[in-house]
C-alpha positions in Angstrom: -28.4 7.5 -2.5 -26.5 6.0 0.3 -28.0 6.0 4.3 -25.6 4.3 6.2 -23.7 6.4 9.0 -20.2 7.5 8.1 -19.3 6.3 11.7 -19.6 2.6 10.5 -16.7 2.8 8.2 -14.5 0.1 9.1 -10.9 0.9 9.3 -8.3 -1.3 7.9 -5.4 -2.3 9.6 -2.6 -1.5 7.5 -0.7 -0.6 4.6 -0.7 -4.2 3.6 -4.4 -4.5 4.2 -5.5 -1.9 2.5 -3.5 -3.2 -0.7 -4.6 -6.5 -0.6 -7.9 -5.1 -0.9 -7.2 -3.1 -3.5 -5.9 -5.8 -5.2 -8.6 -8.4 -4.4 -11.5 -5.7 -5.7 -9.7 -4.8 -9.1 -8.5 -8.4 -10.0 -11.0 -10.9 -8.7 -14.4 -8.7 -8.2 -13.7 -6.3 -11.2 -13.9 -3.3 -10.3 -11.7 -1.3 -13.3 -12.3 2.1 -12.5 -10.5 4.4 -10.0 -9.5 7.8 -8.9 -7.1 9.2 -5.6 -8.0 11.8 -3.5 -7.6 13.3 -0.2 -9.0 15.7 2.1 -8.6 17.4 5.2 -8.4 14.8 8.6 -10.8 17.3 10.4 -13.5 16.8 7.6 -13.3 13.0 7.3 -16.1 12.2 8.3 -17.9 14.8 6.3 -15.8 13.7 3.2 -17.0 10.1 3.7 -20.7 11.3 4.4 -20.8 13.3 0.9 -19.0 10.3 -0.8 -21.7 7.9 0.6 -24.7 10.0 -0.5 -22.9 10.0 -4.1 -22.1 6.9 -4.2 -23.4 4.5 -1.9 -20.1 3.5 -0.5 -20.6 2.6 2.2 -23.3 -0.4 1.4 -22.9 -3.7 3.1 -22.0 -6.5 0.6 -25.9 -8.3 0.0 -26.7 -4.4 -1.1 -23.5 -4.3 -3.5 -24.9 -7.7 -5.1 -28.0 -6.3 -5.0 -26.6 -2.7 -7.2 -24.4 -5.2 -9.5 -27.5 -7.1 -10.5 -29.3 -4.5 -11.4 -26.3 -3.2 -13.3 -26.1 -0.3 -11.3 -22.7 1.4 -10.7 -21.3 0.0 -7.3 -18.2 1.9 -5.8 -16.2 1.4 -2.9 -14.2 3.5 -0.4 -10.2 2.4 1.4 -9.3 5.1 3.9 -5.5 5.2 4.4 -5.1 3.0 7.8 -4.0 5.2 11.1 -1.2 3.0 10.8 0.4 5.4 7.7 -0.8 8.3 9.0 1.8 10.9 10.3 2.3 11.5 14.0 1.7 14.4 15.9 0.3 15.7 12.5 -3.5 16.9 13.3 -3.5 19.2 10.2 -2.6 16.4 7.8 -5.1 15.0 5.0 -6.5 11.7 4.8 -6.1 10.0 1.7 -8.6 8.1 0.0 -9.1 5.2 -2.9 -12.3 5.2 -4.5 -12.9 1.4 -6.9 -15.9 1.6 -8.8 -17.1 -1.2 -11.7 -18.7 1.6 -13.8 -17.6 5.3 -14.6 -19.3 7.1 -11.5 -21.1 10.8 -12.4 -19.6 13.6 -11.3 -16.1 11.8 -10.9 -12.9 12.3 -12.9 -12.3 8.3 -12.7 -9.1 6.5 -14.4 -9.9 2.7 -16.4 -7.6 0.5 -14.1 -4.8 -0.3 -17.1 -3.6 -4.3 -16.1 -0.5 -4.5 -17.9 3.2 -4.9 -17.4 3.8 -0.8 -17.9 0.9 0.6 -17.8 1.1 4.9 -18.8 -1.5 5.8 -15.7 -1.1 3.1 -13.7 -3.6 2.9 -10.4 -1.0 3.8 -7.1 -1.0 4.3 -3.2 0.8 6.8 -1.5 3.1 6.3 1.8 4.5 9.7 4.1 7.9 10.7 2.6 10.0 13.8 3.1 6.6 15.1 4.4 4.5 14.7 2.3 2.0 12.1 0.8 3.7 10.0 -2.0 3.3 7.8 -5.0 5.0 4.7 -3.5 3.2 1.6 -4.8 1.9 1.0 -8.0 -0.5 -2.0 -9.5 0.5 -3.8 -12.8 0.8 -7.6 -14.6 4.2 -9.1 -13.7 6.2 -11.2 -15.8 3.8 -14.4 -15.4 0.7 -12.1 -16.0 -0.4 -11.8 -12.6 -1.8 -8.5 -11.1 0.1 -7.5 -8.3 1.6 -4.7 -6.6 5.1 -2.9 -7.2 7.1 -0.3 -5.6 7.0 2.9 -8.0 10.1 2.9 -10.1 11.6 6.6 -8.5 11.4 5.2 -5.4 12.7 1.8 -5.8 15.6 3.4 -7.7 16.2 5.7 -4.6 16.4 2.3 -2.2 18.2 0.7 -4.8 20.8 3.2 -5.0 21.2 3.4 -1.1 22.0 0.3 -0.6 24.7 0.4 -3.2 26.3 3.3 -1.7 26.5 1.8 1.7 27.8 -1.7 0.2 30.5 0.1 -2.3 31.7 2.0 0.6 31.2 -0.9 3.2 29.3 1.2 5.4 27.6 -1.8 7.0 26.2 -0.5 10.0 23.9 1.7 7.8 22.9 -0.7 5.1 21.9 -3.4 7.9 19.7 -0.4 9.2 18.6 0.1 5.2 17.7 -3.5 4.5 15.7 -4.0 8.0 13.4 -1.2 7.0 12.8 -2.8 3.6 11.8 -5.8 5.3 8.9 -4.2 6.3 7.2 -3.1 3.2 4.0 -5.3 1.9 5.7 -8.0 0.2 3.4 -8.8 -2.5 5.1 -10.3 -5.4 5.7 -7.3 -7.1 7.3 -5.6 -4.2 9.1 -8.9 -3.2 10.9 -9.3 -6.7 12.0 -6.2 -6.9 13.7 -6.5 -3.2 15.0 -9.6 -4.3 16.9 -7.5 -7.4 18.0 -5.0 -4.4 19.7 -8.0 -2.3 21.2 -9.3 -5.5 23.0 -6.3 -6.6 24.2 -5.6 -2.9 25.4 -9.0 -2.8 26.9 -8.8 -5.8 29.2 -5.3 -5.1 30.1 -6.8 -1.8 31.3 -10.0 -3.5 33.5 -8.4 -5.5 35.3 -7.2 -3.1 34.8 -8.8 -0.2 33.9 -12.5 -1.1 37.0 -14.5 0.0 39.1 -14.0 3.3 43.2 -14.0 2.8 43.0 -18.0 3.6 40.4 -18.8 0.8 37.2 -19.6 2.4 34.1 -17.8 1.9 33.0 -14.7 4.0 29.7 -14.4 5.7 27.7 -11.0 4.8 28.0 -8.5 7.9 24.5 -7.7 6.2 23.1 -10.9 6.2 21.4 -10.8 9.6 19.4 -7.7 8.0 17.8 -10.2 5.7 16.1 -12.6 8.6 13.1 -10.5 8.9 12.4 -10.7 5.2 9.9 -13.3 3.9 11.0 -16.2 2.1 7.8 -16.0 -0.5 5.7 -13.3 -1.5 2.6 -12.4 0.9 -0.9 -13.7 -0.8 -3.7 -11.0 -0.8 -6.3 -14.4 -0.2 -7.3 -15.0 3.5 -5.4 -11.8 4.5 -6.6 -10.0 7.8 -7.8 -6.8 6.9 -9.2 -4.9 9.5 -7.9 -4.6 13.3 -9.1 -6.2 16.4 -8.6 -3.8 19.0 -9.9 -0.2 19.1 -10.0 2.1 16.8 -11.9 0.0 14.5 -14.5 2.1 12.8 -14.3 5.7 12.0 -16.7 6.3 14.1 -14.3 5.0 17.2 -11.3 6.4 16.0 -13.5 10.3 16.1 -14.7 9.6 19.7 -11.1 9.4 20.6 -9.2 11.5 18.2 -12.0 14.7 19.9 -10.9 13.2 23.4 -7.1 13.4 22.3 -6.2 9.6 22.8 -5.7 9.5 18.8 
């Protein structure tokens, strides 16, 4: 089915590009159906060359208009950007995200479920305790947009962090805690529920450390940690997706991952 050469696969740039694609294909372009996999770094470009003959993933967009007119199934590939991938792991898999508009034969595919808790809801997975993860998952917030949230174990595990280090006024560790947060893809999902984190830290430390013995009101010895986060939520819409500087393709990123400057 598909021709094109597994080498021209265009890498994304990060974590946050990768979801604001996701999120782009599902809620503007439509494309409902979905399935996770991975498979071996080593075979990647195999992986991709089977998915392509499949599929036809990796068609350029005037050939996905062309497949969508003719009502034929059109399906797209997102390749976990080098940016999530382990160190110093050359053994580790690759995961992948395969969108389709129609069920695609000879794939076990999940209908994309767009509401506010959906019971198989489409995810992405982050490196944690070695190991790839369920860490962000898509649903329809409180306003009925489509956007992306942290998974609920996980957000209860930063949650519950940050509480510790605030109740025991360990602040040295949750400055440390709330700087890495900052970095997560603060879509409006993501964003909300960091908000809920800052209010429940602010609200233990408060209580016991809101006044000084003359009255006036203390400063957070955490609130530097928040100066990194965004004010507003990141917009998928005009969003840089894919990198500027070498590796861009797959097909770059092999030529230097055999030479072993990847």
């Amino acid at each position: 089915m598909g021709t094109a050469d597994p080498a021209t696969y265009p890498l994304l740039r990060s974590q946050t590009a990768l979801l604001a694609q996701a999120l782009r294909l599902v809620a503007r372009d439509g494309y409902r159906f979905w399935a996770y996999q991975t498979t071996p770094t080593e075979r990647i470009l195999q992986a991709v060359r089977k998915l392509d003959e499949r599929h036809a993933v990796l068609l350029d967009p005037q050939a996905r208009a062309v497949r969508r007119r003719a009502r034929l199934p059109v399906a797209h590939l997102l390749l976990a950007p080098l940016t999530a991938m382990p160190p110093d792991n050359p053994r580790s898999t690759w995961p992948m995200l395969l969108l389709a508009d129609q069920p695609l034969e000879g794939e076990n595919l999940h209908r994309v479920e767009l509401s506010p808790d959906p019971k198989r809801p489409l995810y992405w997975v982050a490196w944690r305790d070695g190991e790839w993860g369920a860490t962000y998952i898509l649903r329809v917030d409180k306003r009925g947009r489509v956007t992306w949230f942290l998974e609920e174990a996980f957000y209860r595990e930063l949650l519950e962090e940050a509480l510790l280090y605030a109740t025991r006024g360990d602040w040295p560790r949750l400055v440390t805690h709330l700087k890495a947060m900052g970095h997560l893809p603060m879509f409006s999902g993501v964003w909300s529920q960091l908000q809920e984190i800052r209010r429940r830290v602010h609200q233990v430390w408060g209580d016991r450390h809101l006044r000084d013995p003359e009255g006036r009101w203390k400063k957070p010895p955490w609130g530097a940690a928040l100066e990194g986060w965004p004010r507003v939520p990141l917009s998928p819409v005009g969003m840089r997706l894919y990198p500027e500087e070498a590796p861009r393709t797959l097909g770059e990123w092999w030529e230097m991952h055999r030479k072993g400057g990847a």
